[in-house]
C-alpha positions in Angstrom: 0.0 0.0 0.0 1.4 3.2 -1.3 2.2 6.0 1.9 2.0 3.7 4.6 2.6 5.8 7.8 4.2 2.5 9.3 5.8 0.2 8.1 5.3 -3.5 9.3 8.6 -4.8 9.2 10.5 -2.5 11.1 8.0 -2.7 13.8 8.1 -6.6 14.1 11.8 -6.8 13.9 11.8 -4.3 17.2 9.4 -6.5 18.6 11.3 -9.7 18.1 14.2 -8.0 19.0 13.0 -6.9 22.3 11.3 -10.4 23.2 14.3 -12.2 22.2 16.4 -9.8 24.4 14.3 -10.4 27.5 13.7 -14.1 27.0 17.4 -14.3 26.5 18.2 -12.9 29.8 15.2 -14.6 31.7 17.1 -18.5 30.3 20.2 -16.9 31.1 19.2 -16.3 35.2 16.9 -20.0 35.1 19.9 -21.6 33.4 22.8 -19.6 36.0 21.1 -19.3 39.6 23.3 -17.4 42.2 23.0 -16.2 45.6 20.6 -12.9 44.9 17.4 -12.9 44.5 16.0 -12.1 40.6 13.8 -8.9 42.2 16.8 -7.3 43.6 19.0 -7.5 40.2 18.6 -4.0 38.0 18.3 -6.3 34.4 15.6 -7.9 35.5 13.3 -5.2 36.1 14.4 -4.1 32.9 14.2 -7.0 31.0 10.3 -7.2 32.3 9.3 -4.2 31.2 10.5 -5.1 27.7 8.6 -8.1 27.6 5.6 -6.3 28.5 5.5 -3.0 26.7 7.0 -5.5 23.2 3.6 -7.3 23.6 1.9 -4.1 24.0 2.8 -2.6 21.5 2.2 -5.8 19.1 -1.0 -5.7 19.8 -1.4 -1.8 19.7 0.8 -1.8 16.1 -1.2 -4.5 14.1 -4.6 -3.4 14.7 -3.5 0.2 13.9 -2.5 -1.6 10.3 -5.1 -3.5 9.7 -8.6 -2.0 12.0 -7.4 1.6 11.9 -10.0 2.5 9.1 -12.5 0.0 9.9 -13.0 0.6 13.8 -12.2 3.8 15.2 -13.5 3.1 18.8 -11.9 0.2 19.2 -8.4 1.5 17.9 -8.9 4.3 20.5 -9.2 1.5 23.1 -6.2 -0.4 21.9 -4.5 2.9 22.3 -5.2 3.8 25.5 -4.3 0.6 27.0 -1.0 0.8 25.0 -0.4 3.9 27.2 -1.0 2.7 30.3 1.3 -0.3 29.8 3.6 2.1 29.3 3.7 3.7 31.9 4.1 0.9 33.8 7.0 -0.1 31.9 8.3 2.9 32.7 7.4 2.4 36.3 9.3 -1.1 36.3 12.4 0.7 34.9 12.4 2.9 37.0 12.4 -0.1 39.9 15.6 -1.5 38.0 17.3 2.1 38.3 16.8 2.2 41.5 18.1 -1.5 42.4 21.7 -1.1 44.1 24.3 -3.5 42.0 25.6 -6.0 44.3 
């Protein structure tokens, strides 16, 4: 479709990028336990709010391709709650920045 405002690939590829990234990191602390607790490490907090805002945003970025034209209130929805996970992404990085490196 000519003058796309988005385009799809580059969005999926920072999605996958960002899941990969956080799942990678999640194996990596299953697979190599230590002595502190996940909660008190700064990449995990980190690495959760990736995972969470990267599926927000899949499922605020497809619908805007594909239901943008055809279902206004509903996009307006998908937006909204794309905000507020957001913010509470932001809220979780926040709790990594503030976690003390052992």
């Amino acid at each position: 479709m000519k003058g796309k405002l988005y385009n799809e690939i580059d969005n999926i590829s920072l999605i996958l990028l960002y899941l990969i990234l956080a799942f990678h990191y999640f194996i990596t602390q299953i697979l190599t336990p230590n002595e502190i607790p996940i909660q008190k490490k700064q990449k995990f907090w980190i690495a959760t709010g990736l995972f969470i805002w990267s599926i927000a945003y899949a499922f605020n970025a497809f619908p805007l391709y594909y239901l943008s034209n055809a279902d206004l209130v509903f996009m307006k929805l998908v937006n909204n709650i794309f905000h507020y996970v957001t913010v509470f992404s932001y809220l979780l990085f926040l709790i990594g920045l503030n976690c003390k490196n052992p």
